[in-house]
C-alpha positions in Angstrom: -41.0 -58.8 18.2 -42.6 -55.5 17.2 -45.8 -55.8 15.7 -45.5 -55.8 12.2 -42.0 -57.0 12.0 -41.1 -60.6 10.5 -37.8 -62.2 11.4 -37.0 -61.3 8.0 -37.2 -57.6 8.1 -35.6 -57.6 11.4 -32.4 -59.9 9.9 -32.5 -57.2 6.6 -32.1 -54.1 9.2 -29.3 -55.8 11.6 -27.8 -56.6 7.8 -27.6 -52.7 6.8 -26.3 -51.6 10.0 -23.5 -53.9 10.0 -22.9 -53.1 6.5 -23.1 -49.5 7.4 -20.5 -50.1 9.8 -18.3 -51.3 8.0 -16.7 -48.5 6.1 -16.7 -46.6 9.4 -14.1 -48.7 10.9 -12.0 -49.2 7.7 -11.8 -45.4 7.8 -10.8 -45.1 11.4 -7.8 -47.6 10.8 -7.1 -45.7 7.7 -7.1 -42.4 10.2 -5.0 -44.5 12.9 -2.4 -45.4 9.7 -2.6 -42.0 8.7 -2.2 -40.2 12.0 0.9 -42.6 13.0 2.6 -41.9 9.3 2.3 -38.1 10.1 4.2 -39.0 13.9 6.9 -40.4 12.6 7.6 -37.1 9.8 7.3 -35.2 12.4 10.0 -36.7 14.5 11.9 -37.5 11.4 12.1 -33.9 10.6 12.4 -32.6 14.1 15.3 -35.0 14.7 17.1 -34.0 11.2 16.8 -30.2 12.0 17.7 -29.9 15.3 21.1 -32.0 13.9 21.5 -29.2 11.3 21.4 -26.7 14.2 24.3 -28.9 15.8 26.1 -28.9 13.2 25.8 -25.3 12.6 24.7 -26.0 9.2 22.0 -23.6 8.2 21.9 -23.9 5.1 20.5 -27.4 4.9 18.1 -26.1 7.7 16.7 -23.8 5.2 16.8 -25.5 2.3 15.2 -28.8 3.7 12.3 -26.4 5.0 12.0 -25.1 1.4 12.2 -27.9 -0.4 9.3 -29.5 1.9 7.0 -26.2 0.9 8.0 -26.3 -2.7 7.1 -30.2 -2.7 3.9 -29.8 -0.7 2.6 -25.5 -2.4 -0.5 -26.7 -4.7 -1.0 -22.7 -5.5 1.4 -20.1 -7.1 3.8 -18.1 -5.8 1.4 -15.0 -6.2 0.8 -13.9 -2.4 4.4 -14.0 -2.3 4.9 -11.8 -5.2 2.5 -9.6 -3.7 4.0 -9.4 -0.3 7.5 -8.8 -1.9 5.8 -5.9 -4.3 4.3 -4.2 -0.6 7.5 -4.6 1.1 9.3 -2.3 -2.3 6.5 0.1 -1.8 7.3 0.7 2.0 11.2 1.3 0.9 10.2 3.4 -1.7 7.5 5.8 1.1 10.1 4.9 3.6 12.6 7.0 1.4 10.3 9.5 0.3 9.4 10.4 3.8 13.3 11.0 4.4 13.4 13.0 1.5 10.4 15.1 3.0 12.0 15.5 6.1 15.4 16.8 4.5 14.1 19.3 2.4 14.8 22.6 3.1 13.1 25.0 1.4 9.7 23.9 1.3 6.5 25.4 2.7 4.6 24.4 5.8 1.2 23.7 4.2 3.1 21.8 1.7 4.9 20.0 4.0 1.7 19.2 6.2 -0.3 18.1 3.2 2.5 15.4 2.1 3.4 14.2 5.9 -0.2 13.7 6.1 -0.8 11.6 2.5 2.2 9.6 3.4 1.0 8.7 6.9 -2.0 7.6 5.8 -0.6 5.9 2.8 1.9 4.1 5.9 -1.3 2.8 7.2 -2.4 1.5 4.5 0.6 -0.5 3.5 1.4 -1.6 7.1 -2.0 -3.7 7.0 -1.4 -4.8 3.7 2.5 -6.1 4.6 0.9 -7.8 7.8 -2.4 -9.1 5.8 -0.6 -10.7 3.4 2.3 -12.2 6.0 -1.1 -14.0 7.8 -2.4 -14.8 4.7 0.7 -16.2 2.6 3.4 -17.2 4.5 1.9 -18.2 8.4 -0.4 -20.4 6.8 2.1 -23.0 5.9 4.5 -24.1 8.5 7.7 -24.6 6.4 7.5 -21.4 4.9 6.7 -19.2 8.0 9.4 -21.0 10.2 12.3 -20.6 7.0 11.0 -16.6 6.8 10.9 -16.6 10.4 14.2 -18.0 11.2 16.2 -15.7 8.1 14.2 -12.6 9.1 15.0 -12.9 12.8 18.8 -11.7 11.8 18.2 -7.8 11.7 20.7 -7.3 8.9 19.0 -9.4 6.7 18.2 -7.4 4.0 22.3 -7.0 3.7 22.2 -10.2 2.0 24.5 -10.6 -0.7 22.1 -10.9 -3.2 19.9 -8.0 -2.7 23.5 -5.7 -1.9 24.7 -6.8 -5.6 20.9 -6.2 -6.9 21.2 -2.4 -5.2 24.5 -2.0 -6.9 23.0 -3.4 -10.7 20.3 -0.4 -10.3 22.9 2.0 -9.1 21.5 2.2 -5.8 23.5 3.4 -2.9 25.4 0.2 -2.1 27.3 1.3 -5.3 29.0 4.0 -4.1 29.1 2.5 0.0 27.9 5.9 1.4 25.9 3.7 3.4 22.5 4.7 3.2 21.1 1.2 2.9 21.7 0.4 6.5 21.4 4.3 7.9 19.3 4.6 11.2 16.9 7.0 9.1 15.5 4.0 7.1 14.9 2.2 10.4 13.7 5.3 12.3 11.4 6.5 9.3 7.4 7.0 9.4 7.1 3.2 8.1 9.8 1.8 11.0 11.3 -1.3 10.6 9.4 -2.0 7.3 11.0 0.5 5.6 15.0 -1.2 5.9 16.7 -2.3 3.1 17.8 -0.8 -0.3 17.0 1.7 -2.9 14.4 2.9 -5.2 13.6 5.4 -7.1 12.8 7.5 -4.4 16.1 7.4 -2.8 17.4 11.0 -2.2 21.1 10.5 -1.9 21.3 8.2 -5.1 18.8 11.4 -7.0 21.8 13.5 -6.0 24.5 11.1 -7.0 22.7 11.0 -10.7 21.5 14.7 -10.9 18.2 14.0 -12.5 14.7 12.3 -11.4 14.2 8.8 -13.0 11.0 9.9 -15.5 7.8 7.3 -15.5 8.6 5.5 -18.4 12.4 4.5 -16.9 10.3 3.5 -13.4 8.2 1.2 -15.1 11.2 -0.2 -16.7 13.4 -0.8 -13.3 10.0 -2.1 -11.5 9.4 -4.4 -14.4 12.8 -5.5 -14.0 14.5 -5.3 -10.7 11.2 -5.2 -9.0 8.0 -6.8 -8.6 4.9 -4.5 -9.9 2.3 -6.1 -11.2 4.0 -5.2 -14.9 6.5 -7.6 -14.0 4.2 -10.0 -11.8 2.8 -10.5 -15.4 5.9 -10.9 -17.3 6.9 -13.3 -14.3 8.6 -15.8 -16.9 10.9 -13.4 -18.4 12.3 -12.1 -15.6 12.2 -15.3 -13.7 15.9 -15.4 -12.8 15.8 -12.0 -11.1 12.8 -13.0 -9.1 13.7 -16.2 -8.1 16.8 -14.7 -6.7 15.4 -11.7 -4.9 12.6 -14.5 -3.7 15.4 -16.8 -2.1 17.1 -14.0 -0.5 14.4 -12.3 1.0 12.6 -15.1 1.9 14.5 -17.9 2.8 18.5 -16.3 3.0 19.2 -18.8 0.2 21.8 -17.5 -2.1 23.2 -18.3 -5.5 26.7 -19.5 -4.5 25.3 -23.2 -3.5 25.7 -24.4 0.2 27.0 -21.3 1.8 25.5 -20.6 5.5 22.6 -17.7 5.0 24.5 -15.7 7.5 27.9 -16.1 6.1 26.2 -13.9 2.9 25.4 -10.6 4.9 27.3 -7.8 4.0 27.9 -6.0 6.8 29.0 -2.6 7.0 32.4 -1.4 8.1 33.0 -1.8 12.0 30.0 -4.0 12.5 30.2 -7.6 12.7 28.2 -10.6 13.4 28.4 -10.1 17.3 26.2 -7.4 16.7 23.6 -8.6 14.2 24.0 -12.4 13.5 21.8 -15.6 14.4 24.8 -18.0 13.6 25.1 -19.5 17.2 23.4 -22.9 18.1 21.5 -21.6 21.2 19.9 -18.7 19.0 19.3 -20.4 16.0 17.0 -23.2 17.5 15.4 -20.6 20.0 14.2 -19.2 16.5 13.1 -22.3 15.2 11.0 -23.1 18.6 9.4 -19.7 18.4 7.3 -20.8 15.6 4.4 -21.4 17.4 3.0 -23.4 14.4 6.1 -25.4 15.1 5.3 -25.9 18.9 2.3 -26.7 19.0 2.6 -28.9 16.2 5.4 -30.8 18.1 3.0 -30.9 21.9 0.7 -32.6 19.5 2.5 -35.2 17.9 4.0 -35.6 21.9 0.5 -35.9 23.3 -0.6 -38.2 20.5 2.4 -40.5 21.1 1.3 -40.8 24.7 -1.8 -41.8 23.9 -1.5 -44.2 21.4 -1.2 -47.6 22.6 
């Protein structure tokens, strides 16, 4: 006995550290419960999406992956907003660039000055487009495999929704001159950021209506057709248009229901899905494994089911 002790003392210390550990062991069952609960999800939801994919049905693919980030999102939708508002301001330098490029009669200094503002302006928004994909959408698994999987389809901006949105603002899908899909848009100073529709920069829907669009009729369309930060704040009034533009961008989900994301592309005259399409079985789950979220989500929960005994 150390000196100093009694029995007593001794019995009161073994008595804390027994009580001590106590809650440790309740919270490594609760951990065990926990951990085995998350297992069988994961197969649960591996097992219904790779039948989706067999089926060919993916829409449900989709829509089960949004349904589990709407379910699960504790924040807004504002990062999102945000990323959607960047994405319109690299169509609109995208376009302005091409204007640049197609003028004429313009001077060299002038033309110098304005390649190099909108260079470093394509910096600038580049970062920002890639900044906010880290830190909105590849932060939660559902939502960065459903944008990965839609976005994978290079014709995705030709969604039905956002060609009927271009032709509401009189854009060029109006008047199928095709502009919206031209290699200029894809070859531009902001590359492949720059694809998809109209703005108010567009040059070939300025010449269709023979007069710039002034400030106070930009603010208007941006507030809304668009997302500025105008609208971002008025997000309730325009929530229809948003929501739609959101599910199209986003997630390929359309308004007509259950229809297949890739069965809503518009595709231009002499190309077809053989050409720009995801629709087959082999491609689409290739895209879902690439999400390496996704992977090495799945090695873990195959690891962990080794282990546990």
């Amino acid at each position: 006995m150390a000196p100093g002790l009694s029995w007593s003392d001794i019995l009161g210390m073994l008595s804390a550290l027994i009580i001590l550990a106590i809650p440790i062991s309740v919270a490594q069952v609760l951990d065990h419960r926990d951990k085995q609960k998350s297992l069988r999800l994961a197969r649960a939801i591996k097992e219904e999406e790779t039948r989706f994919l067999a089926q060919g049905d993916i829409f449900s693919f989709q829509f089960k992956r949004l349904e589990r980030y709407e379910s699960s999102r504790y924040w807004s939708n504002d990062g999102l907003v945000a990323f959607l508002r960047t994405e319109d301001q690299l169509r609109e330098l995208c376009q302005q660039d091409i204007c640049l490029r197609n003028e004429k009669s313009i001077a060299y200094d002038k033309f110098s000055r304005k390649s190099t503002h909108f260079k470093k302006k394509a910096w600038t928004l580049r970062r920002e487009w890639n900044r906010l994909k880290r830190k909105t959408i590849e932060r939660v698994d559902n939502l960065k495999d459903g944008f990965e999987t839609w976005r994978a389809n290079p014709r995705w901006y030709m969604h039905r929704t956002l060609v009927d949105d271009c032709i509401q603002r009189g854009g060029c899908c109006a008047r199928e001159c095709g502009c919206c899909t031209s290699l200029d848009r894809e070859t531009s100073l902001v590359g492949k950021y720059g694809v998809g529709h109209c703005t108010s920069s567009c040059g070939c829907c300025f010449e269709s209506r023979g007069f710039k669009i002034g400030t106070k009729t930009r603010t208007k369309m941006e507030i809304e057709f668009g997302f500025s930060e105008i609208a971002k704040a008025r997000l309730k009034e325009f929530a229809g248009i948003h929501d739609r533009i959101y599910l199209a961008s986003i997630w390929g989900i359309g308004e007509e229901g259950t229809e297949n994301p890739s069965d809503l592309i518009v595709y231009p005259e002499g190309e077809g899905e053989s050409e720009a399409s995801f629709t087959s079985e082999e491609t689409d789950l290739d895209v879902y494994l690439s999400s390496r979220a996704q992977k090495d989500y799945l090695t873990w929960v195959d690891s962990e089911s080794d282990s546990t005994v």
